[in-house]
Structures are given as structure tokens and as C-alpha cells.
TORMI-163539 format. One record per residue: residue number from 1; residue in one letter; chain; z, y, x of N, C-alpha, C in turn. Coordinates in steps of 0.2 Angstrom, whole numbers, plus 5000, padded with zeros to 4 digits. Atoms other than C-alpha are relative to their C-alpha. Example, Ala and Ser with C-alpha at 12.3 -4.5 7.8 and 13.67 -1.06 7.14 Angstrom:
! residues 2
1  A  A  5000  4994  5004  5039  4978  5062  5000  5006  5004
2  S  A  4999  4994  4996  5036  4995  5068  5003  5005  4996
END
This chain:
! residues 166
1  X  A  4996  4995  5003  3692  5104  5064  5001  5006  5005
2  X  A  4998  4994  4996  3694  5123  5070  5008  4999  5000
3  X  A  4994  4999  5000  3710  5128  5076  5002  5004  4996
4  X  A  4997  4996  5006  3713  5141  5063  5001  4996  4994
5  X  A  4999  5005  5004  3709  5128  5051  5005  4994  4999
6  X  A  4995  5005  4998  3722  5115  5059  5007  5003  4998
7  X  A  4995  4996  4998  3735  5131  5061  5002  5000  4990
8  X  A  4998  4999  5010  3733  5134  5039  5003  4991  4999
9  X  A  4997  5006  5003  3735  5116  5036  5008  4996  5003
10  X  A  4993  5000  4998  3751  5113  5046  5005  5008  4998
11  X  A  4997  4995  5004  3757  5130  5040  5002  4999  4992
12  X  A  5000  5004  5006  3755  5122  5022  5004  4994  5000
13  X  A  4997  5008  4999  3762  5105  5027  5008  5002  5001
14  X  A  4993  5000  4996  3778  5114  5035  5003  5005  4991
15  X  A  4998  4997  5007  3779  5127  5018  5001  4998  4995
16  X  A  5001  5001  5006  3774  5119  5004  5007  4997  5000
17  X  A  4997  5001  5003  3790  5108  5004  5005  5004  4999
18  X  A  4995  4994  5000  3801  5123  5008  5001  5003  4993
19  X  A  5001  4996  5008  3792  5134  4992  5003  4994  4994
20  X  A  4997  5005  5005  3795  5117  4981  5008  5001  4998
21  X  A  4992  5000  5001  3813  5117  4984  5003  5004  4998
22  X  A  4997  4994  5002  3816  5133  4982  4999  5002  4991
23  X  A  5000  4999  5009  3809  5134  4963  5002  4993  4997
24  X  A  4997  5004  5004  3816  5119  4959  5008  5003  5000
25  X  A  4992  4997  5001  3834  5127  4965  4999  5007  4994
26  X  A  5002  4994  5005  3827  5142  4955  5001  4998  4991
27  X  A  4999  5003  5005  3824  5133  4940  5009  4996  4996
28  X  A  4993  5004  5002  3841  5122  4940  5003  5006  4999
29  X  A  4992  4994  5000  3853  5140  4943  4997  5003  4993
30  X  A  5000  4995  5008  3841  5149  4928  5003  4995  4995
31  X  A  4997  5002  5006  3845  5133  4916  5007  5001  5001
32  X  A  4990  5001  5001  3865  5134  4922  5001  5005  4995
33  X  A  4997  4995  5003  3864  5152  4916  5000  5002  4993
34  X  A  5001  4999  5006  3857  5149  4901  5006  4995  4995
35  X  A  4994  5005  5005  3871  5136  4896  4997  4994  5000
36  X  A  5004  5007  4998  3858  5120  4900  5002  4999  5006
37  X  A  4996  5005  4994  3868  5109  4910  4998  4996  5001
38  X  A  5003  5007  4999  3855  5097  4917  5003  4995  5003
39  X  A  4997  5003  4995  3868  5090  4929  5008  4998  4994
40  X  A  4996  5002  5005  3881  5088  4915  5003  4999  4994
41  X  A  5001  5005  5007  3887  5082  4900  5001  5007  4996
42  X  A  5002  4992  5004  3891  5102  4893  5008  5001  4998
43  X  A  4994  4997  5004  3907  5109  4883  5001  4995  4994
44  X  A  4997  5003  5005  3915  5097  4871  5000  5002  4993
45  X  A  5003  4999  5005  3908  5099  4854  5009  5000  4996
46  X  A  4994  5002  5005  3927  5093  4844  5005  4994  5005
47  X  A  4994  5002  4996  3943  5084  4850  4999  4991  5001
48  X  A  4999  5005  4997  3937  5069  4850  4994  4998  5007
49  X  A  5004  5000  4994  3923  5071  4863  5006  5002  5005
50  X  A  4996  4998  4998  3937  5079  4871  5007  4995  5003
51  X  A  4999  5005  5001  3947  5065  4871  4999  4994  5005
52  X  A  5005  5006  4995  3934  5052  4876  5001  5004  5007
53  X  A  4999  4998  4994  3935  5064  4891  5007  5000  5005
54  X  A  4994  4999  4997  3952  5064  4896  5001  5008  5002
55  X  A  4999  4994  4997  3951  5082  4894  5007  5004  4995
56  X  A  4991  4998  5004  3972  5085  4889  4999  5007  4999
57  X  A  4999  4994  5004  3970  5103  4887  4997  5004  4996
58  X  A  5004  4997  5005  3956  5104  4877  5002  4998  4994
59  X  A  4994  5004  5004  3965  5092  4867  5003  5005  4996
60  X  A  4996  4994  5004  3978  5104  4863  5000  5006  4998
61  X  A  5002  4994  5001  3968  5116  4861  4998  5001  4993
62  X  A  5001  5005  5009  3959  5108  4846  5004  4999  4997
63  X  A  4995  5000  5003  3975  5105  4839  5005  5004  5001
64  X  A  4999  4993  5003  3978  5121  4838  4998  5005  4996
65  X  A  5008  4999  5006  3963  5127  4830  5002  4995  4993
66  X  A  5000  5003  5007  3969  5113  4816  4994  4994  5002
67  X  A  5005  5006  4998  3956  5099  4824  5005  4993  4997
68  X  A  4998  5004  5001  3962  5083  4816  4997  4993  5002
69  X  A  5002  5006  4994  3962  5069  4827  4999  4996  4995
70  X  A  5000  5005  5005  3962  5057  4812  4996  4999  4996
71  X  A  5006  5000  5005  3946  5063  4805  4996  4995  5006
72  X  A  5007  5005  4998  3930  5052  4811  4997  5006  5000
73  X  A  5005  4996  4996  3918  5064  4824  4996  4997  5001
74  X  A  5004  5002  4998  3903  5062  4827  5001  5002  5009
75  X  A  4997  4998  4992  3903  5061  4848  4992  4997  5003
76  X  A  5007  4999  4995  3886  5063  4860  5000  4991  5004
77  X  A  4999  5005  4998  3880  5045  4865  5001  5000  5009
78  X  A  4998  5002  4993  3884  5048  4883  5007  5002  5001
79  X  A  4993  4999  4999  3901  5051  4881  5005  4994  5000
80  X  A  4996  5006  5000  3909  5035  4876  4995  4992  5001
81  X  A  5007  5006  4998  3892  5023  4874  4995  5003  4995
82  X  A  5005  5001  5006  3878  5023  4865  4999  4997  4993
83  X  A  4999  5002  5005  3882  5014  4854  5005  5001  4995
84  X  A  4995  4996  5002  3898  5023  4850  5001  5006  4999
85  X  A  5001  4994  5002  3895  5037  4842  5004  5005  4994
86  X  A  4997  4999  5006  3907  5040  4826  5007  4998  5002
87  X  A  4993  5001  4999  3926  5040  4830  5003  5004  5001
88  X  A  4994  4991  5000  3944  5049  4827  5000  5002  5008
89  X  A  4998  4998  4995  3951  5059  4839  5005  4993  5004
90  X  A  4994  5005  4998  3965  5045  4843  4996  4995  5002
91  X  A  5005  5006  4999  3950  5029  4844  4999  5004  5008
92  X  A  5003  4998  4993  3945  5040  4859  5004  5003  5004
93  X  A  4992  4998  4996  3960  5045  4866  5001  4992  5003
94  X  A  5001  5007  4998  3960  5025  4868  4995  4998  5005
95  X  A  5006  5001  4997  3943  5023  4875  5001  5004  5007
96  X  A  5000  4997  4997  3947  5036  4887  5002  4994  5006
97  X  A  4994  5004  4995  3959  5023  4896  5005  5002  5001
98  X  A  4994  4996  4999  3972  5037  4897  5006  4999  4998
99  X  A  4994  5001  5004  3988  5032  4892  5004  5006  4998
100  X  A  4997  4992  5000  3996  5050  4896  4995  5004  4991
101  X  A  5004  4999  5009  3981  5056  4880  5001  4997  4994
102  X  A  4996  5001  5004  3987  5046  4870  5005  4999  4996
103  X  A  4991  4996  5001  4007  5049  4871  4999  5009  4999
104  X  A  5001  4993  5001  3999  5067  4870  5001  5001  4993
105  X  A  5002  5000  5007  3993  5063  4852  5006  4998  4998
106  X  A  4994  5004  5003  4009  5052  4848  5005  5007  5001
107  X  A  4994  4997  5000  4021  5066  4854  5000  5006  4995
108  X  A  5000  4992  5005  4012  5080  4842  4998  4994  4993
109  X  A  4999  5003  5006  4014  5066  4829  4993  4999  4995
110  X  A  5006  4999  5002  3997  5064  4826  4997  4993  4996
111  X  A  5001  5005  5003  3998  5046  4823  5005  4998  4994
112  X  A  4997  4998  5005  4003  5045  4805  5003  4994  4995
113  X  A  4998  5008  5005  4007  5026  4799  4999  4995  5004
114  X  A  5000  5005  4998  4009  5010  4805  4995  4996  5001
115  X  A  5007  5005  4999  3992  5004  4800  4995  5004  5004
116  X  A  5006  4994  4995  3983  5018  4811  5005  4997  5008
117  X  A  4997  5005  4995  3996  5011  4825  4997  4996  5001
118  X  A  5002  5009  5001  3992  4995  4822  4991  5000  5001
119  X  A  5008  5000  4999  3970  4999  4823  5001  5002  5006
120  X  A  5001  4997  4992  3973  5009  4840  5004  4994  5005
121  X  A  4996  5005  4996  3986  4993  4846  4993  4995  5000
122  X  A  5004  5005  4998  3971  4982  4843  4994  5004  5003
123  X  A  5008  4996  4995  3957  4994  4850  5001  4999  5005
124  X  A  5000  5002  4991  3964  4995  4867  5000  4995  5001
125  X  A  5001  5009  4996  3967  4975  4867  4992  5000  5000
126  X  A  5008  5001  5001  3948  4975  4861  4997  5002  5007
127  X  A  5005  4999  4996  3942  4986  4875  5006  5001  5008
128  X  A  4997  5000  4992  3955  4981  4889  5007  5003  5003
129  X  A  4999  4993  4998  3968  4996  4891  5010  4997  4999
130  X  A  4995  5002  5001  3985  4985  4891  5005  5005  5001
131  X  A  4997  4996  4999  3993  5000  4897  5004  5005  4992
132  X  A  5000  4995  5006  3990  5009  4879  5003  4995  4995
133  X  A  4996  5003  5005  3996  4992  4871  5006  4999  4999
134  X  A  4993  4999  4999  4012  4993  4878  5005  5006  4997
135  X  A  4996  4992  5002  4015  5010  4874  5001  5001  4993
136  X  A  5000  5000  5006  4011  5009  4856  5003  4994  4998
137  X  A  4996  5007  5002  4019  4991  4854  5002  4999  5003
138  X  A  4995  5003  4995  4032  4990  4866  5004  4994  4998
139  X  A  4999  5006  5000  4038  4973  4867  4998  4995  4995
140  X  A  5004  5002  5005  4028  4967  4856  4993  4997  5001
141  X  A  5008  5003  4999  4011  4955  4858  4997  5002  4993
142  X  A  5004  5000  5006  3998  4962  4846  4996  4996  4995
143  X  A  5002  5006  5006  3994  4953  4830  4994  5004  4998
144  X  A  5006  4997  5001  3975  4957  4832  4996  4995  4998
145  X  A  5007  5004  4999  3958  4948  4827  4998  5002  5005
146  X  A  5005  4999  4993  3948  4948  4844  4995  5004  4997
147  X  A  5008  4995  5001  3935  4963  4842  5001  5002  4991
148  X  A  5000  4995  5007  3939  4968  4824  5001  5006  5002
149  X  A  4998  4994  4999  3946  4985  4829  4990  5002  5004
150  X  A  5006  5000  4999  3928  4985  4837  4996  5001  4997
151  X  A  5005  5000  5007  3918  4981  4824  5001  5005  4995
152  X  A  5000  4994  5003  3925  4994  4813  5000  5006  5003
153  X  A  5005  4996  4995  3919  5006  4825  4994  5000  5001
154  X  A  5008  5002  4999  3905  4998  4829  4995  5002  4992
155  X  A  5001  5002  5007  3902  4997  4810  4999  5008  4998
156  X  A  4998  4994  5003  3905  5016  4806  4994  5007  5004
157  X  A  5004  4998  4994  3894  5021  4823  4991  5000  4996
158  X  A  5003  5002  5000  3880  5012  4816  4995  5008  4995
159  X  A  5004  4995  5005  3874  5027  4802  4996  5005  5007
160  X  A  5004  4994  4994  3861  5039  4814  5005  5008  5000
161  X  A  5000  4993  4999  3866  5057  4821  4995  5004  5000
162  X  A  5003  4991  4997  3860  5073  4820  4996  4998  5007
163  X  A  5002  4999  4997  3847  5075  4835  5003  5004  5004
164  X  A  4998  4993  4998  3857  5091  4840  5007  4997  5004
165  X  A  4994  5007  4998  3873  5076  4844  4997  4996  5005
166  X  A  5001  5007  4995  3864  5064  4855  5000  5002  5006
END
């Protein structure tokens, strides 16, 4: 090998990884700008993705717009699971693990009867969050089936989304 030929090939060797990184940073800034968030999950479509987020003040931001936590959302499988795709605002104010979110909901009176209480007191026992069963049942041990509040979730989750949701 000549040395001018050795000089291009280490010239290449020391560049090319340089130029690569550079349009790869090139490419991630143009998708940020475009609102293509490869690195993140995006803006919260409705209050209950918002929610599963533990994001409090978009929360009541939504429930200012008139967003009712009570309706059944569809919500992006990487938000809550994959498998969890269909649930209220308040189901996911649970799932979040938040307690504070969910006395958010409870203080703007959102939970609207005993037997909606009573689904979100067995949700949390279902997925763990003793903190939330306290708070909605104070002294009180929940009179739940094991995994129903789940099931009817699970159950509701099951119908397909939109393409444009997942």
C-alpha cells in the first residue's frame, strides 16, 4: 500500500464515524421539530392518558375544557400496558400509583357514586396501590373479588384501537 493511499484510508476511518453521528443528531433535531418525538411518548391525547401519566396539571387542564374523567379513553399501549388500552380518567389516576391524582379527581368531585368508588377501591387492591385503598375506603378492608376490577378492564381493553392510538 502507498502512503497516500494509507493516509485516505485512516482519513476515512477517523471521519466516517464523526459524519455518521452527526446526521444521525441531524435527523433526531429535524424529527423533534417536526413534533416526531422518537425519544418520547408525545403530548397526551385526553385526561386519561394524562392521568396514567401522573401529569396533575394537565389533569385539570382537561377538566376545564369539560374532559370527563368518567368516560372510557382510549389510551396509547405504552402508556399504561399493552394490554391496557381502554379506561376512565379515574381507572388511570389509579394505575398511575398517585394518590395525590386521585384526591385531585375526588376533590373536583369527579367520583360520582359509591359503585364507581367501590370499582376504583378494588382496582388499586387488584394492581397493588394500598395507599389509594386507604384513601377511598378509610378504615375500611375492601369487599373485592381478587382481579375483577381487572378483568373489567381487561375486558373493555380487548376491542382493537385506531392505528393512529397505539
Amino acid at each position: 500500500m502507498t502512503e497516500a493511499h494509507t493516509s485516505r484510508v485512516l482519513a476515512l476511518a477517523v471521519a466516517g464515524p464523526v459524519v455518521i453521528a452527526t446526521l444521525m443528531v441531524s435527523v433526531f433535531s429535524g424529527l423533534e421539530i417536526l413534533g416526531r418525538t422518537p425519544s418520547a411518548i408525545g403530548p397526551v391525547h385526553n385526561i386519561a392518558e394524562a392521568a396514567a401519566m401522573g401529569a396533575a396539571s394537565e389533569v385539570l387542564r382537561l377538566l376545564e375544557v369539560g374532559e370527563d374523567p368518567n368516560r372510557v379513553w382510549p389510551v396509547r399501549r405504552d402508556i399504561i400496558s399493552s394490554t391496557i388500552t381502554r379506561v376512565t380518567g379515574l381507572e388511570a389516576a389509579v394505575w398511575s400509583h398517585h394518590r395525590e391524582m386521585v384526591e385531585i379527581l375526588d376533590r373536583r368531585r369527579t367520583i360520582v357514586d359509591e359503585q364507581t368508588r367501590q370499582h376504583l377501591v378494588c382496582l388499586a387492591s387488584d394492581v397493588g396501590v394500598p395507599e389509594i385503598v386507604d384513601y377511598l375506603s378509610p378504615g375500611r378492608d375492601p369487599d373485592c373479588g381478587h382481579g375483577q376490577a381487572i378483568d373489567i378492564v381487561l375486558e373493555r381493553s380487548r376491542h382493537s384501537l385506531p392505528d393512529a392510538l397505539r
